[in-house]
C-alpha positions as a LaTeX table, in Angstrom:
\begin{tabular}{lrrr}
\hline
Residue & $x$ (\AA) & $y$ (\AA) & $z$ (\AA) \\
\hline
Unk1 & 110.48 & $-15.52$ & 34.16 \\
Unk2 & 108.46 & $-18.33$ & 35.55 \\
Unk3 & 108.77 & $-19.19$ & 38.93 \\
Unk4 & 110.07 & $-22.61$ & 38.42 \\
Unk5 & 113.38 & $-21.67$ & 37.29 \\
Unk6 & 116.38 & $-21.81$ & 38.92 \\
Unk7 & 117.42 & $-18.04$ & 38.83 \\
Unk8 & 113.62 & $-16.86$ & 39.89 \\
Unk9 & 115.30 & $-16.07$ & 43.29 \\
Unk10 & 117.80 & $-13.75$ & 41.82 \\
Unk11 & 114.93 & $-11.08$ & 40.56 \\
Unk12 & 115.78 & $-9.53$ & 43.95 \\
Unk13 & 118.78 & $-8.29$ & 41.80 \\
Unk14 & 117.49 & $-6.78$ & 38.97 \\
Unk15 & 114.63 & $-4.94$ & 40.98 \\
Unk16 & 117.27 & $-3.42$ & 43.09 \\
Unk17 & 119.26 & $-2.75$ & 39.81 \\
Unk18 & 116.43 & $-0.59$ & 38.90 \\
Unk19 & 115.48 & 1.18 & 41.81 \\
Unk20 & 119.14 & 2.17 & 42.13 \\
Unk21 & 119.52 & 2.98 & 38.54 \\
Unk22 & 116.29 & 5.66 & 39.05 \\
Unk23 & 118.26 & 6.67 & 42.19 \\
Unk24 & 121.22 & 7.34 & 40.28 \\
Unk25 & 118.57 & 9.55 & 37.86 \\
Unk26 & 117.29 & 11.43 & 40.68 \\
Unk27 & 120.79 & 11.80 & 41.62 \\
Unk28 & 121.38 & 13.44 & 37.77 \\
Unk29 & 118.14 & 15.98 & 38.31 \\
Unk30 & 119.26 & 17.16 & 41.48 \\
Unk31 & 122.89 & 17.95 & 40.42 \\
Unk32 & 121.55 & 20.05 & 37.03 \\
Unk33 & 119.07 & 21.69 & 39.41 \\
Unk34 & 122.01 & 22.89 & 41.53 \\
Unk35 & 124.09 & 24.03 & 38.42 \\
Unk36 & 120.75 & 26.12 & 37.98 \\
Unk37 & 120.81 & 27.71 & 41.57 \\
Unk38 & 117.65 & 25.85 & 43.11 \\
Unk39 & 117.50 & 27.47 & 46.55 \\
Unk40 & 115.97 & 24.44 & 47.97 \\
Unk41 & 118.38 & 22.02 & 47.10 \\
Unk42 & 121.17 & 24.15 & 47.57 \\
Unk43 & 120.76 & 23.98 & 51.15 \\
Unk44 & 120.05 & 19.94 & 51.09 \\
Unk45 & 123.38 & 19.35 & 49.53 \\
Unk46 & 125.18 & 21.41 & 51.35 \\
Unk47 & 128.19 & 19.61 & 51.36 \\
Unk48 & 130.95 & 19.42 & 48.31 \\
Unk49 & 129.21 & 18.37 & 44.70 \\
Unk50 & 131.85 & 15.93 & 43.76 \\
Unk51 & 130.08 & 13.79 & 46.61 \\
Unk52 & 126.56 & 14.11 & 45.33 \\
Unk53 & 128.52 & 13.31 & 41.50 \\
Unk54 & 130.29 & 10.24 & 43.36 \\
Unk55 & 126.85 & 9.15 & 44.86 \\
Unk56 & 125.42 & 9.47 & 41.42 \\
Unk57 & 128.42 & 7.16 & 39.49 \\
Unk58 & 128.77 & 5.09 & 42.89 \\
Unk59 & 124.56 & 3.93 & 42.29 \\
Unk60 & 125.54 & 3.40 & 38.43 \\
Unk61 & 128.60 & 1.09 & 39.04 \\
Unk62 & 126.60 & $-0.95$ & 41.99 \\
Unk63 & 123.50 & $-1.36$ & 39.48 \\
Unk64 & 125.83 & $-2.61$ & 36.88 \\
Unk65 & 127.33 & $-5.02$ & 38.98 \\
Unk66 & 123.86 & $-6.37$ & 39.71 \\
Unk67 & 122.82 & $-6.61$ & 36.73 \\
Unk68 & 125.78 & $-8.41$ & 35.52 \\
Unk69 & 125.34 & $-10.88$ & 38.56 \\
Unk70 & 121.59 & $-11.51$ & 37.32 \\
Unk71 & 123.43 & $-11.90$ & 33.95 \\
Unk72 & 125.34 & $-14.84$ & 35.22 \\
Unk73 & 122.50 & $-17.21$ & 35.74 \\
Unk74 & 123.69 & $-18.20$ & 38.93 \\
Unk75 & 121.57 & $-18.96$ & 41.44 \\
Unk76 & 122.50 & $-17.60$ & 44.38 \\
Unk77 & 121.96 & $-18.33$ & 48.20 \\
Unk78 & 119.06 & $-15.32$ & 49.75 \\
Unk79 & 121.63 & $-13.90$ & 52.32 \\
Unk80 & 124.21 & $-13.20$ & 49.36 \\
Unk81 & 121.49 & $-12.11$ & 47.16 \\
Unk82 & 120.21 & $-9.30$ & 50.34 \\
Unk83 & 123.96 & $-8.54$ & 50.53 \\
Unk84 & 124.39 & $-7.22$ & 47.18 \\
Unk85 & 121.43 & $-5.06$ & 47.24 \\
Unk86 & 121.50 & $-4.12$ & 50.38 \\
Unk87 & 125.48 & $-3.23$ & 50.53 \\
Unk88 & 124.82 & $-1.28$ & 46.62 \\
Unk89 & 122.79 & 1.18 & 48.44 \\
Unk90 & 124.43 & 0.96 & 51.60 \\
Unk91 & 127.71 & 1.94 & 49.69 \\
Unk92 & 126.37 & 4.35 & 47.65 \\
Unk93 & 124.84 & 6.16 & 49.96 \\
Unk94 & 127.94 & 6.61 & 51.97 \\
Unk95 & 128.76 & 9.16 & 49.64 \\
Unk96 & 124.99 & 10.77 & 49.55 \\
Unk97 & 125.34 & 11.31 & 52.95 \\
Unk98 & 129.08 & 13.22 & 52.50 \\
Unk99 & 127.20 & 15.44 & 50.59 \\
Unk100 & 124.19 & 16.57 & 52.67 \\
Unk101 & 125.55 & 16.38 & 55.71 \\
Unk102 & 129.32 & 17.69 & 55.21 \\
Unk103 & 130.51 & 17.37 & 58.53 \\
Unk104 & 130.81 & 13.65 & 57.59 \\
Unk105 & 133.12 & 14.02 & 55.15 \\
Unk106 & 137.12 & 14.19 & 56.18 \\
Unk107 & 137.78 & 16.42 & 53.74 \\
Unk108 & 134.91 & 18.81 & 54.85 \\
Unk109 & 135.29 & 18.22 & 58.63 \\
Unk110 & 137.46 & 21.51 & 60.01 \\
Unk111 & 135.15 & 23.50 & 57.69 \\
Unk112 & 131.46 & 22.49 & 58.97 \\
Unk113 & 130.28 & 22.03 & 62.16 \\
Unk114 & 130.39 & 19.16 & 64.35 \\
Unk115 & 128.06 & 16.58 & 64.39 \\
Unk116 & 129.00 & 14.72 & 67.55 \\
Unk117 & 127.99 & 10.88 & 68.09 \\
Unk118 & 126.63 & 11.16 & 64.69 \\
Unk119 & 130.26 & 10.97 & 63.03 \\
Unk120 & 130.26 & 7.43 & 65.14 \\
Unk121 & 127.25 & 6.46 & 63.96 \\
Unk122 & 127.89 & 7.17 & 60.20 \\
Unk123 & 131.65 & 5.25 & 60.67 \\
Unk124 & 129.67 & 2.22 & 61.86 \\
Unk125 & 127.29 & 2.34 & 58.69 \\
Unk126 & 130.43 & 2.32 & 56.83 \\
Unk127 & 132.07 & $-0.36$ & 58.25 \\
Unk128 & 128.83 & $-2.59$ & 58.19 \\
Unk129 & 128.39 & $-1.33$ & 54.32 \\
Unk130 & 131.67 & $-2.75$ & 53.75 \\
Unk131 & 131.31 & $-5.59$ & 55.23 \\
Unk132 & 127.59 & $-6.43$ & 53.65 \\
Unk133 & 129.20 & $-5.48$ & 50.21 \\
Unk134 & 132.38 & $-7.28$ & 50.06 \\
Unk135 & 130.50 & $-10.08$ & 51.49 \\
Unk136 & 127.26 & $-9.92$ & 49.10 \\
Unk137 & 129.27 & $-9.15$ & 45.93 \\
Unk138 & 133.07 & $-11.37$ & 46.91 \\
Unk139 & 130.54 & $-14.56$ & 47.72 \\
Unk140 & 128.84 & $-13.98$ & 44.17 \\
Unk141 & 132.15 & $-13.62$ & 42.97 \\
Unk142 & 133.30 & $-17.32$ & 44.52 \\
Unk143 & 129.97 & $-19.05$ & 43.66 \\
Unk144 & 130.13 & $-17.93$ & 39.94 \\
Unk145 & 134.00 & $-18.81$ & 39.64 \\
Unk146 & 132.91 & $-22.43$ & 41.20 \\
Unk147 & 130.10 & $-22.57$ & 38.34 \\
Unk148 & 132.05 & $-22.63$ & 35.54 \\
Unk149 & 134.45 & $-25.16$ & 36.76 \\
Unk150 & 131.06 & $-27.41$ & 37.13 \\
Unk151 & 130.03 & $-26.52$ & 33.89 \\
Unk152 & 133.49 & $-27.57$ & 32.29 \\
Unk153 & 133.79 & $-30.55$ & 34.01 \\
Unk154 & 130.34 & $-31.72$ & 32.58 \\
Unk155 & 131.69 & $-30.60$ & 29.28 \\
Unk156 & 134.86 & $-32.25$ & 29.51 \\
Unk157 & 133.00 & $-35.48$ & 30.58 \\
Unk158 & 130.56 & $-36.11$ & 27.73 \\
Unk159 & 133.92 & $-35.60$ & 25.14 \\
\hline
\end{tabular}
């Protein structure tokens, strides 16, 4: 891709696509090593599995959208670009964090021990990964649905 085109910007996308889709692999190892009964990553994720198996699906569905959002050929504005990648992870990790720390997750709470102003602290990183995601990926959404009126009205023109 040469730098003078329009989309050069957007390669912020696809590299984030593909660290988070080798996230989502290293994701994959660690849950086969723990159906094996590796000690040391037992007591990593010692929360519930289905939150390391979220994380793992959660990093595949946010590298899709990316990649489909590079697919679009729009180009986008830098803060909605930062959004998306930065809100995939942020989101995904959400659930990475359930599962090491399980004192984080609702479900788990009455069952592990407390982890004081650090049950704040994580609901303010979710909030803020909401926010940076539905922002990022909603203003994608918007600038792509204004594109193709653009590109029909230029179509309907020259008929």
């Amino acid at each position: 891709m040469q730098q003078t085109d329009q989309h050069a910007g957007n390669v912020v996308l696809i590299r984030g696509a593909a660290l988070w889709i080798l996230m989502a692999l290293l994701l994959a190892w660690c849950m086969v090593a723990l159906n094996f009964g590796v000690t040391p990553l037992e007591s990593i994720f010692a929360g519930k599995f289905t939150r390391l198996l979220q994380a793992h699906i959660d990093f595949l569905l946010m590298s899709v959208l990316l990649l489909g959002y590079y697919g679009a050929k729009v180009a986008f504005p830098w803060h909605v670009r930062w959004a998306m990648v930065i809100g995939a992870f942020a989101n995904s990790s959400l659930f990475l964090l359930q599962s090491i720390f399980p004192a984080l997750d609702p479900t788990m709470a009455d069952k592990a021990p407390s982890v004081g102003i650090w049950s704040q602290v994580f609901l303010i990183y979710l909030f803020a990964s909401l926010i940076t995601t539905s922002y990022g990926f909603g203003k994608g959404a918007v600038l792509i649905f204004k594109s193709t009126f653009k590109s029909w009205l230029l179509r309907s023109t020259q008929l």
